[in-house]
Backbone as JSON Lines, residues from 0, in Angstrom:
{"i":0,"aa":"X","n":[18.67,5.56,9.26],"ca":[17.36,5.04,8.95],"c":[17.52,3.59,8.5]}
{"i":1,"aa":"X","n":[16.7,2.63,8.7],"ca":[16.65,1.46,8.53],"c":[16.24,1.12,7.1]}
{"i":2,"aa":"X","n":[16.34,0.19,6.54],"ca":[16.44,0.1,5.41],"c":[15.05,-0.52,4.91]}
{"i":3,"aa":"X","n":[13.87,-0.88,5.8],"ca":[12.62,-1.52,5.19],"c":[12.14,0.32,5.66]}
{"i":4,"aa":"X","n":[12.31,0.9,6.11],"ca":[11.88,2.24,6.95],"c":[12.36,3.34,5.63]}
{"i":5,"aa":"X","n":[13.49,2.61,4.75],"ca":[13.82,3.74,3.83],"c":[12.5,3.49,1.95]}
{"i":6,"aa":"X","n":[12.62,1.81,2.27],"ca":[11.56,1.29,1.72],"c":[10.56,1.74,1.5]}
{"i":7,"aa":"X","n":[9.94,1.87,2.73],"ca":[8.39,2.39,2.73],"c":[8.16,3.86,2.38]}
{"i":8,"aa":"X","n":[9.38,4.25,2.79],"ca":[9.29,6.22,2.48],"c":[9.28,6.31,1.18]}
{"i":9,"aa":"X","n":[9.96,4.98,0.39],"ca":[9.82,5.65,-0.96],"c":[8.44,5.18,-1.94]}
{"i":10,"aa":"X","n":[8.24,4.02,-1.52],"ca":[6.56,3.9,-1.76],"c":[5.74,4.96,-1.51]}
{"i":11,"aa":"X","n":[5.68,5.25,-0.38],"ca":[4.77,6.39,-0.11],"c":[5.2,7.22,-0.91]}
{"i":12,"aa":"X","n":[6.35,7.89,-0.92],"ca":[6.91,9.08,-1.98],"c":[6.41,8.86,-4.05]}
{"i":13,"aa":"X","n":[6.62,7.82,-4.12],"ca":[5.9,7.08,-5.56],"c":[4.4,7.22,-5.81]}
{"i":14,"aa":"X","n":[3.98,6.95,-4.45],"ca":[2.15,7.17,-4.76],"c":[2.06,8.05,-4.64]}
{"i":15,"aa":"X","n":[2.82,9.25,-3.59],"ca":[2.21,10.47,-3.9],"c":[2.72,11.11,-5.1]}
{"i":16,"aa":"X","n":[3.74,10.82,-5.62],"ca":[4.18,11.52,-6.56],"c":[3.22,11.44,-7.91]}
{"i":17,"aa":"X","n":[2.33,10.35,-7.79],"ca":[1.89,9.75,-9.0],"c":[0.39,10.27,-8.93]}
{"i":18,"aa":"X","n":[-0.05,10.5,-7.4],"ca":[-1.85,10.69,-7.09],"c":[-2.29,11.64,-8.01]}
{"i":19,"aa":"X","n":[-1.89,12.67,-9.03],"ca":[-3.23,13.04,-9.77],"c":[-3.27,11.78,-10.76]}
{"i":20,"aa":"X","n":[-2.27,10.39,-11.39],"ca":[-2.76,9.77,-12.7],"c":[-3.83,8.34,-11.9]}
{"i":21,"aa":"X","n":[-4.17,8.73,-10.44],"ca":[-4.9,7.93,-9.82],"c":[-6.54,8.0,-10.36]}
{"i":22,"aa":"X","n":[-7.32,7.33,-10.29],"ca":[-9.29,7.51,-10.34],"c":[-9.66,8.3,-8.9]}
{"i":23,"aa":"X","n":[-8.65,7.92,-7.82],"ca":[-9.38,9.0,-6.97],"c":[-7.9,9.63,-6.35]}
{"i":24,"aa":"X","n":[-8.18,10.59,-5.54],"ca":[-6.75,11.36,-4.68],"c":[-6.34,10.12,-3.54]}
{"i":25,"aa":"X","n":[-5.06,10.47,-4.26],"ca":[-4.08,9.92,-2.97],"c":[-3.3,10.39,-2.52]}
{"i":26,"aa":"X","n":[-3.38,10.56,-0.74],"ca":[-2.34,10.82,0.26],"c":[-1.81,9.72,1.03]}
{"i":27,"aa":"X","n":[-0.2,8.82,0.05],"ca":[0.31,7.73,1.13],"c":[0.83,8.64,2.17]}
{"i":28,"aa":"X","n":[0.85,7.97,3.54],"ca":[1.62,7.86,4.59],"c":[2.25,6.69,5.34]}
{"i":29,"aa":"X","n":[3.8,7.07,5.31],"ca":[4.07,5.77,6.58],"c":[3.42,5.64,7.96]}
{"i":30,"aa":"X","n":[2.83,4.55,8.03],"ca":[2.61,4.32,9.92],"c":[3.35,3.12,9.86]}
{"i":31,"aa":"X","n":[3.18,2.69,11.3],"ca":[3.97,1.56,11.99],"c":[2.21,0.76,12.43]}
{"i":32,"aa":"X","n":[1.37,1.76,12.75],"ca":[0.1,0.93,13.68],"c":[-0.74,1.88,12.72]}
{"i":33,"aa":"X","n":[-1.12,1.63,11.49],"ca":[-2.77,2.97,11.07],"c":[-3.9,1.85,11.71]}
{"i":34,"aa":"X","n":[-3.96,2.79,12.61],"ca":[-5.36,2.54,13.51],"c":[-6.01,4.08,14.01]}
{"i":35,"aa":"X","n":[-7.45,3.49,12.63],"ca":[-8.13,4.65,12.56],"c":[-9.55,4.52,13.3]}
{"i":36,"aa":"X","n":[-10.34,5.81,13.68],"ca":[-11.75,5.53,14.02],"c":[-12.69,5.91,12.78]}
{"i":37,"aa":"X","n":[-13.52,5.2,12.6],"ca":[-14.77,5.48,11.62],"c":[-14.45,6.68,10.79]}
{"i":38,"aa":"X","n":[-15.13,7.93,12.49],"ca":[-14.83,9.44,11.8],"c":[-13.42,9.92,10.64]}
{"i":39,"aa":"X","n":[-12.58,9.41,11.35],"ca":[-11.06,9.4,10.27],"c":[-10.84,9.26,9.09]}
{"i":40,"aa":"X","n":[-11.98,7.8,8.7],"ca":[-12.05,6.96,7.64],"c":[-12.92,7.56,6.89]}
{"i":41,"aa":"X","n":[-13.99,8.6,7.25],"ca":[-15.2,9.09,5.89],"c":[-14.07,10.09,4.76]}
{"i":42,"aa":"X","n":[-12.73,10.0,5.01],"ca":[-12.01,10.28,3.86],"c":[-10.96,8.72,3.8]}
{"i":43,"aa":"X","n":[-10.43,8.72,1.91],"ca":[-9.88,7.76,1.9],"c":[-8.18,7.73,2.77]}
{"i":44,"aa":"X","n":[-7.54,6.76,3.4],"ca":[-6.47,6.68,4.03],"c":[-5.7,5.58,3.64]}
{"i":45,"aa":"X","n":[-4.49,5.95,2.62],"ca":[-3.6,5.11,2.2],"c":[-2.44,4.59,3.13]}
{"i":46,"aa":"X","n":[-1.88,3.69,3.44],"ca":[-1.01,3.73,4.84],"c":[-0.26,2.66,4.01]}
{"i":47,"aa":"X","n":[1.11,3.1,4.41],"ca":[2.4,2.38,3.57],"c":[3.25,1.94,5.15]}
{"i":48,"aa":"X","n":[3.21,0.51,5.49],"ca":[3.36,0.04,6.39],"c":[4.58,-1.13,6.52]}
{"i":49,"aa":"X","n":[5.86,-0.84,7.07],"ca":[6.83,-1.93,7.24],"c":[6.67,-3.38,7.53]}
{"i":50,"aa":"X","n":[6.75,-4.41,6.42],"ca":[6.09,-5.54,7.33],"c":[7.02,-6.17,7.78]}
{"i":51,"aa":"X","n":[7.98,-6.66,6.86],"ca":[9.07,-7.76,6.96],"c":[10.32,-7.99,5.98]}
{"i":52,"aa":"X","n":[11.54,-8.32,7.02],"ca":[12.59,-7.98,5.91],"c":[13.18,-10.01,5.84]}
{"i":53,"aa":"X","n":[13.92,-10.12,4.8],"ca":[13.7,-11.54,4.66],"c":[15.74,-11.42,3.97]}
{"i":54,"aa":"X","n":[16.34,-11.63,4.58],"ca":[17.7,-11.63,4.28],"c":[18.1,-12.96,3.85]}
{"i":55,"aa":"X","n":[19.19,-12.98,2.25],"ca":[19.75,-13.5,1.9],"c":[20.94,-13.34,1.56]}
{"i":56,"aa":"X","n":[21.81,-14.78,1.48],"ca":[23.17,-14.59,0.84],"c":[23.49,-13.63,-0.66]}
{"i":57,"aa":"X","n":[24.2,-12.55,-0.74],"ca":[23.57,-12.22,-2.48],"c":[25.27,-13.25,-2.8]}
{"i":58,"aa":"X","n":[26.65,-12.42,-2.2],"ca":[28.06,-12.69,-2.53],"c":[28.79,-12.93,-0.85]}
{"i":59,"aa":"X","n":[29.78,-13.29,-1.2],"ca":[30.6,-13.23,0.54],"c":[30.48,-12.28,1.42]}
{"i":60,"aa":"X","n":[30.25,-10.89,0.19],"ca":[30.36,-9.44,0.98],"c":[29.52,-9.07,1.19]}
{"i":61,"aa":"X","n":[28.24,-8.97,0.48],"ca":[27.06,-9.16,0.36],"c":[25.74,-9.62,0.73]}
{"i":62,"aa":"X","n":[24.81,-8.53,1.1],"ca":[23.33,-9.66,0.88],"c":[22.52,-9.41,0.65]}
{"i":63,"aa":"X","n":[21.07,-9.98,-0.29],"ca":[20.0,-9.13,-0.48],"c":[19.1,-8.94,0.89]}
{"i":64,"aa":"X","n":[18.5,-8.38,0.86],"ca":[17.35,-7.99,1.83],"c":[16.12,-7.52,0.86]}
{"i":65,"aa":"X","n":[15.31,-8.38,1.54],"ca":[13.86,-9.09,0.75],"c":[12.73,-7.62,1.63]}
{"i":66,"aa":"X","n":[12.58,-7.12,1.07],"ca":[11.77,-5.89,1.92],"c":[10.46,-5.79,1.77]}
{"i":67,"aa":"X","n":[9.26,-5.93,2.65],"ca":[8.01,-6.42,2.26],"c":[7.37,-4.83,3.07]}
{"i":68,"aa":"X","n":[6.57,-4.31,2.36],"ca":[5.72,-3.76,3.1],"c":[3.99,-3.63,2.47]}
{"i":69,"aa":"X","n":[3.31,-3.03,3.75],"ca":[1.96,-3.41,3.02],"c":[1.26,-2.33,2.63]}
{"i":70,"aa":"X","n":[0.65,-2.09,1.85],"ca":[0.03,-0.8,1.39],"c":[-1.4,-1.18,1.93]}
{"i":71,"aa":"X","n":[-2.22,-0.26,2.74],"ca":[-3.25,-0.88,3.28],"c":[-4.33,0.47,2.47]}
{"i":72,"aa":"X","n":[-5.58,0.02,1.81],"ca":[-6.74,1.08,1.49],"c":[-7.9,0.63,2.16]}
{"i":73,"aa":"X","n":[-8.19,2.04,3.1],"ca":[-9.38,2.29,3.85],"c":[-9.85,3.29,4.03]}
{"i":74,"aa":"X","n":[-11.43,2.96,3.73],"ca":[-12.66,3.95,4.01],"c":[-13.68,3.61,4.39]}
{"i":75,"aa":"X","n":[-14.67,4.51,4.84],"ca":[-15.61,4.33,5.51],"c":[-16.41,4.09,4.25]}
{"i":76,"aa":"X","n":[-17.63,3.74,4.16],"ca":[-18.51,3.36,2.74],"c":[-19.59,4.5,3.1]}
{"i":77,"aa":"X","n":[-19.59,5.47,2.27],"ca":[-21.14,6.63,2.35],"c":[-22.56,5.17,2.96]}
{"i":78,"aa":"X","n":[-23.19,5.86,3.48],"ca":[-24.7,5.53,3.56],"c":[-25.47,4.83,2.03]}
{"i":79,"aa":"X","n":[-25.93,3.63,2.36],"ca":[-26.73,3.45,1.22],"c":[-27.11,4.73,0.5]}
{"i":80,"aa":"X","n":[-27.75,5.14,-1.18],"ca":[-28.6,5.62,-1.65],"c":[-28.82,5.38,-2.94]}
{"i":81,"aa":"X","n":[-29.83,6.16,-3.17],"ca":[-30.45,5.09,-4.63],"c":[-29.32,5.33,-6.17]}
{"i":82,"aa":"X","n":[-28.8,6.35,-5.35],"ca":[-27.63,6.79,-6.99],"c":[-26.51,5.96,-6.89]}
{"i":83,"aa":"X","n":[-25.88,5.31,-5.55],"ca":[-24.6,4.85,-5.9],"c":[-24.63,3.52,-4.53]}
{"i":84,"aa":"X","n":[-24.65,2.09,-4.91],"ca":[-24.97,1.29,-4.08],"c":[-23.79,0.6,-3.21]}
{"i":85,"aa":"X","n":[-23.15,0.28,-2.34],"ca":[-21.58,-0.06,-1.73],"c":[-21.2,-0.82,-2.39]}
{"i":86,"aa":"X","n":[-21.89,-1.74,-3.06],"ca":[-20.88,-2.4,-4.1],"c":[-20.17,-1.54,-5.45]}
{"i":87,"aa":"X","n":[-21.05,0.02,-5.76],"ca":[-20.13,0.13,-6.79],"c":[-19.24,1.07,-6.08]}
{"i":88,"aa":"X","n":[-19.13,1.86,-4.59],"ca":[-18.0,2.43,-3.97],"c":[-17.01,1.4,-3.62]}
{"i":89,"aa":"X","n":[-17.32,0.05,-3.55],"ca":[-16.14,-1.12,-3.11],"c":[-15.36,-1.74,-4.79]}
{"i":90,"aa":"X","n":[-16.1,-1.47,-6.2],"ca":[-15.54,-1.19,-7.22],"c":[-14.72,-0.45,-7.32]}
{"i":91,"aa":"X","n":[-15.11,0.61,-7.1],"ca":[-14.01,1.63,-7.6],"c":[-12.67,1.72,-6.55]}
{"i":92,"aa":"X","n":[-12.84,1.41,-5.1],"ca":[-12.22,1.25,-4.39],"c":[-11.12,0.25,-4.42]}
{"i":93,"aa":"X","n":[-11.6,-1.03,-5.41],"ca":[-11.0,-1.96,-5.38],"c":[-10.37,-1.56,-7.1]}
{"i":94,"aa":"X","n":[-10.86,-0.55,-7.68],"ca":[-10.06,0.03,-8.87],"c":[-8.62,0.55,-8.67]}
{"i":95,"aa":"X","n":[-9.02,1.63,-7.75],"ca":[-8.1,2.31,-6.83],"c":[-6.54,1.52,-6.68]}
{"i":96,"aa":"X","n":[-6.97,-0.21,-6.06],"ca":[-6.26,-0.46,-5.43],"c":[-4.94,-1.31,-6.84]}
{"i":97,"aa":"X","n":[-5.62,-1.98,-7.98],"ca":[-5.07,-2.39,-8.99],"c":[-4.67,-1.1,-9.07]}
{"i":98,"aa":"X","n":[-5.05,0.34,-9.72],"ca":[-3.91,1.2,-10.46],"c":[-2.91,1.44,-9.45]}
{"i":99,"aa":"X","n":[-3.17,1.19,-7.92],"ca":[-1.84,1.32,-7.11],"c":[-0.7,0.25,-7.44]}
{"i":100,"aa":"X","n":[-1.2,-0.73,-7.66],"ca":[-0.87,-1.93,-8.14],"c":[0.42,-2.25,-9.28]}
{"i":101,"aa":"X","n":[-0.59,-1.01,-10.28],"ca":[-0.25,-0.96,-11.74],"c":[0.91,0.09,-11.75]}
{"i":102,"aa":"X","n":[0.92,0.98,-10.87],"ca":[1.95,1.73,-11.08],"c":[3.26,1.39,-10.07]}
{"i":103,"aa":"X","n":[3.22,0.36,-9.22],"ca":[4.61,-0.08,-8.09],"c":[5.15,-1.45,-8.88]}
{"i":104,"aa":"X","n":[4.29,-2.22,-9.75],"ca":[4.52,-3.22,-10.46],"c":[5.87,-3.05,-11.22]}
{"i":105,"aa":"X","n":[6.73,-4.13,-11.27],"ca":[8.19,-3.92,-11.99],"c":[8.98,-2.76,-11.9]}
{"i":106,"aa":"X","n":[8.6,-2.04,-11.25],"ca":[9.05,-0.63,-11.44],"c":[10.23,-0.54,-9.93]}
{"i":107,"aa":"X","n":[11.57,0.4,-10.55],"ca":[12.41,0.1,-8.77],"c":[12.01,1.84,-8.51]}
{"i":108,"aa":"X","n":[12.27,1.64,-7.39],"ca":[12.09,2.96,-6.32],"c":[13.14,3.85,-6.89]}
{"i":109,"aa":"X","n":[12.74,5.17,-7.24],"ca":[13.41,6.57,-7.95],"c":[13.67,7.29,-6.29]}
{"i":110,"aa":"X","n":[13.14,6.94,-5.52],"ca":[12.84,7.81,-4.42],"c":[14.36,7.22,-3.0]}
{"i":111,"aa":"X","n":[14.35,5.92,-3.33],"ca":[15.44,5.24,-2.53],"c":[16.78,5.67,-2.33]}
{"i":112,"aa":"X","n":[17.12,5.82,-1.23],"ca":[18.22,6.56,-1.32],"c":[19.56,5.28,-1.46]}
{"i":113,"aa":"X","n":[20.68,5.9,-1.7],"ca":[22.03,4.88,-1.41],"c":[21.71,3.87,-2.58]}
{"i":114,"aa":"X","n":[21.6,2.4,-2.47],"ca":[21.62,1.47,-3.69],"c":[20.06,1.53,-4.22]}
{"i":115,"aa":"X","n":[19.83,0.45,-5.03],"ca":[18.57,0.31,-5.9],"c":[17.74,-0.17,-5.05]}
{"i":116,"aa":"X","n":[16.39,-0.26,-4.77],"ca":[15.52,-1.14,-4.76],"c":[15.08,-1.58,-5.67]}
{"i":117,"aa":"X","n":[14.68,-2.76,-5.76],"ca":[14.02,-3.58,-7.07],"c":[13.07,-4.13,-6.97]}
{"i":118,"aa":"X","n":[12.16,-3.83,-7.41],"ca":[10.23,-4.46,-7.14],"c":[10.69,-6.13,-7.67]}
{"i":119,"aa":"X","n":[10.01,-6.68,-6.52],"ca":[10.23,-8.29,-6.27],"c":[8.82,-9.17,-6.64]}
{"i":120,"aa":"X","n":[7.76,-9.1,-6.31],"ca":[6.74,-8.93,-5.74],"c":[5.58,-8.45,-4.94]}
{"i":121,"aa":"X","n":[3.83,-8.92,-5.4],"ca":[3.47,-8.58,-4.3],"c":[2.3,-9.72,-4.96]}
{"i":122,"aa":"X","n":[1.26,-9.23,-3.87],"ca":[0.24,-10.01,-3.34],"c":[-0.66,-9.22,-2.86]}
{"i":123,"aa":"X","n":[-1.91,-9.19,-3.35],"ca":[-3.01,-8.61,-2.8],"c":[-4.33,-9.48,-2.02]}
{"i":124,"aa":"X","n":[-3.87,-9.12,-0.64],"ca":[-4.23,-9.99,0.68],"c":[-4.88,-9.48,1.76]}
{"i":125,"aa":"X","n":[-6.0,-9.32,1.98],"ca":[-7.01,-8.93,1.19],"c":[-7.53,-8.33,0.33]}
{"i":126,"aa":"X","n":[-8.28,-8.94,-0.2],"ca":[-8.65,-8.03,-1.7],"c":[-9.52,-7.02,-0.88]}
{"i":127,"aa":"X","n":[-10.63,-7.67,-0.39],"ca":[-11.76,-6.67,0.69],"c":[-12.24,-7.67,2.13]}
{"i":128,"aa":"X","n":[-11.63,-7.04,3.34],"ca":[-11.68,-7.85,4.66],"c":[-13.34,-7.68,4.71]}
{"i":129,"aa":"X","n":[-13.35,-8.86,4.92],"ca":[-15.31,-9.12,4.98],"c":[-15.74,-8.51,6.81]}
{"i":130,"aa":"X","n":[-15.02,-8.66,7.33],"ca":[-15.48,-8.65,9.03],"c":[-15.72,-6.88,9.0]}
{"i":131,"aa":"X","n":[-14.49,-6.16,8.5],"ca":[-14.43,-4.52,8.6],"c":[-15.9,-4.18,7.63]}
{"i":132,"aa":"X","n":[-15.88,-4.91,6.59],"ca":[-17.48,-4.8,5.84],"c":[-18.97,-5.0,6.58]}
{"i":133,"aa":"X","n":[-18.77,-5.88,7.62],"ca":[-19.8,-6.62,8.23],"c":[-19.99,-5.59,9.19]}
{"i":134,"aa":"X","n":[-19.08,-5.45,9.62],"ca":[-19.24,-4.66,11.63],"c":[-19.19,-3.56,11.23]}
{"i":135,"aa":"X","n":[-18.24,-2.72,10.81],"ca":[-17.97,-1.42,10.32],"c":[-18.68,-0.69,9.04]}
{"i":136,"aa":"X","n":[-19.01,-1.2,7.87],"ca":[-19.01,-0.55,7.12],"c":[-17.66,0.05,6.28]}
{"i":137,"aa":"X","n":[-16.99,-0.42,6.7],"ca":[-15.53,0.25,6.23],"c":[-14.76,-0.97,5.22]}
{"i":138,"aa":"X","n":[-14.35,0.06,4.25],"ca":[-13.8,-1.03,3.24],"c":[-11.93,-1.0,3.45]}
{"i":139,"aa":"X","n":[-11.47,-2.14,3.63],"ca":[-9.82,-2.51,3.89],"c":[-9.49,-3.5,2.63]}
{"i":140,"aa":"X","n":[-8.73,-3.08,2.09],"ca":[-7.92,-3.76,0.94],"c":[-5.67,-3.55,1.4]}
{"i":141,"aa":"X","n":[-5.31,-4.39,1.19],"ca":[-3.97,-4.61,1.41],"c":[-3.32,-5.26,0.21]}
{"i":142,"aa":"X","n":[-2.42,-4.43,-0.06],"ca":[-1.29,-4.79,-1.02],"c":[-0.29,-5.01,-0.02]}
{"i":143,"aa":"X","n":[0.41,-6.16,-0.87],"ca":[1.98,-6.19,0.22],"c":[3.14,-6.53,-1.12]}
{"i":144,"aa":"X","n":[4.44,-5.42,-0.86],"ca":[4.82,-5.57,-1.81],"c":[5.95,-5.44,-1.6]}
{"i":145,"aa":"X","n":[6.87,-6.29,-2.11],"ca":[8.2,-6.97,-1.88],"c":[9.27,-6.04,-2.8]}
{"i":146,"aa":"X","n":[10.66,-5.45,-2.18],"ca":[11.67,-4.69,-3.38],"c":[12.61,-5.63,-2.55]}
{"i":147,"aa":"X","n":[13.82,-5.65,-3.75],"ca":[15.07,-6.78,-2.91],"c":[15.73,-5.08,-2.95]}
{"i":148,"aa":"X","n":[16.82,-5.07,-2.29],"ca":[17.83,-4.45,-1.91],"c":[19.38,-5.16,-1.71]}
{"i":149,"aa":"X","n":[20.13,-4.8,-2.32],"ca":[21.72,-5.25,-2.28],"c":[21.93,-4.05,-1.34]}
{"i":150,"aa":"X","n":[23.15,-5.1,-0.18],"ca":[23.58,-4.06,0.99],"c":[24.7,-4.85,1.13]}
């Protein structure tokens, strides 16, 4: 197994391990392509996605590998109604996405097999894609989040 591929398994393995201290249920999965239709999306779909590996010198023998992947949150948004308006389902959605946030933050992968991963960074890029809002109705938020690895 590849080593951004062992990455992502353990993200996903972390969020699920963690989804009842979530505000709503979470089921991560690795994809390579989450490409969903509407119908798919009227439940929430967490997708833990390989983006990019970024290699450095660590020692002679040595090197880190910079491991980026993106955590993508999407759903379809219920129908207007007078009890709950899309801005406060794109709240909580965008709640969702900080406690995902809050719990991969500084923290290294328990789940990684062979050496450590070490949470590097991340970046939340989009916060909420306006076009999937516009055309779709569907709310997309992306975390992308960086562990170094010694190999």
């Amino acid at each position: 197994m590849s080593t951004i591929t062992a990455v992502a398994d353990a993200v996903a393995s972390s969020l699920n391990a963690a989804s009842d201290s979530f505000s709503q249920p979470v089921v991560a999965v690795r994809h390579y392509q989450p490409s969903f239709d509407l119908a798919q999306l009227e439940t929430l779909r967490v997708s833990v996605v390989p983006k990019s590996v970024e290699i450095t010198n660590a020692t002679r023998h040595h090197a880190f590998l910079d491991c980026t992947v993106d955590i993508g949150i999407q759903k379809k948004l219920a129908p207007g109604s007078e009890s709950q308006s899309p801005d406060e389902e794109i709240d909580g959605l965008l709640a969702l996405g900080e406690e995902i946030a809050d719990h991969l933050r500084a923290k290294r992968l328990a789940d990684f097999p062979g050496t450590e991963a070490v949470w590097l960074t991340m970046a939340h890029e989009p916060v909420v894609e306006p076009d999937h809002l516009d055309q779709h109705r569907q709310f997309t938020s992306v975390l992308s989040v960086t562990y170094r690895v010694r190999k």
